[in-house]
N, C-alpha and C positions, 0 to 999 in steps of 0.2 A: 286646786283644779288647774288644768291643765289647757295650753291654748288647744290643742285637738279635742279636748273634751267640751270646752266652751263652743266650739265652732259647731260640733256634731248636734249638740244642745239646742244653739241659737238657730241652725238647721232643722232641725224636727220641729221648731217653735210657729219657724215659719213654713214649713211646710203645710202645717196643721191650719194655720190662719189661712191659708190660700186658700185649700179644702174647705172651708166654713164659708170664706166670702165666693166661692164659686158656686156651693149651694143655697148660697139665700140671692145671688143675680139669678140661678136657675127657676128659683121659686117664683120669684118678681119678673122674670120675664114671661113665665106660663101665666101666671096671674093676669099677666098686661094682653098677654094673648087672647085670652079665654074672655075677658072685658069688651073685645074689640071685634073679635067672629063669635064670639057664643059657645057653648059647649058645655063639659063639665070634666071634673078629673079623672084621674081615673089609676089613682099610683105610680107607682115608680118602676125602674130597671136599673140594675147595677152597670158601671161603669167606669174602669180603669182608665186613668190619664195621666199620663207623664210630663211634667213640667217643668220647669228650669231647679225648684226643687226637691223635684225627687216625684216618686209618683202618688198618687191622690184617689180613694175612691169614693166615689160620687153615686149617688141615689138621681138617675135624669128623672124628671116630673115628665106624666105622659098624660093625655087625653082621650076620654072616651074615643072621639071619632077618629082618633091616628092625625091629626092634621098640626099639631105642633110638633116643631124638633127647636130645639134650642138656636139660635142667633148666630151662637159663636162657637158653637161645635160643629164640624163636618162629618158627614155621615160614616164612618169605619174610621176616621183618625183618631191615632192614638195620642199625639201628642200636640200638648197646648200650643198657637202659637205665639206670637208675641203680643202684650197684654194692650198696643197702641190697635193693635190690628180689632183685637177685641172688641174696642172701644168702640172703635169704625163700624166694626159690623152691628153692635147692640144700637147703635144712633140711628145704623140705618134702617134695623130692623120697627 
């Protein structure tokens, strides 16, 4: 195997892992949401997002009454921003 094959590999590895922990902070932050004003679920909407690598699609968790969005996604951006920034926004939320 080859170093560009190894790279493209270790790339899609972590692509995927982003992916998985971006949907289960989305889960845990509606969770924390719906604890804290009340509500109920109420599924999902698909949502592409481009990240450092590569892009990612995501199931956002929604609520009954429309009153949660996510922390650390802005509304029509496509792309993630940086994972400090994130962090700031989830603490503060």
């Amino acid at each position: 195997m080859d170093q560009d094959t190894l790279r493209i590999l270790l790339r899609e590895a972590v692509r995927e892992t982003v992916a998985e922990v971006l949907q289960t902070v989305l889960e845990l932050d509606r969770t924390a949401f719906l604890q804290v004003h009340g509500g109920r679920r109420n599924g999902y909407y698909p949502r592409k997002l481009e990240t450092t690598f590569g892009q990612v699609d995501l199931k956002v968790p929604r609520d009954r009454e429309s009153r949660y969005y996510p922390a650390f996604l802005k509304p029509y951006a496509r792309r993630l921003v940086d994972v400090g920034e994130v962090a700031v926004a989830l603490y503060a939320a």
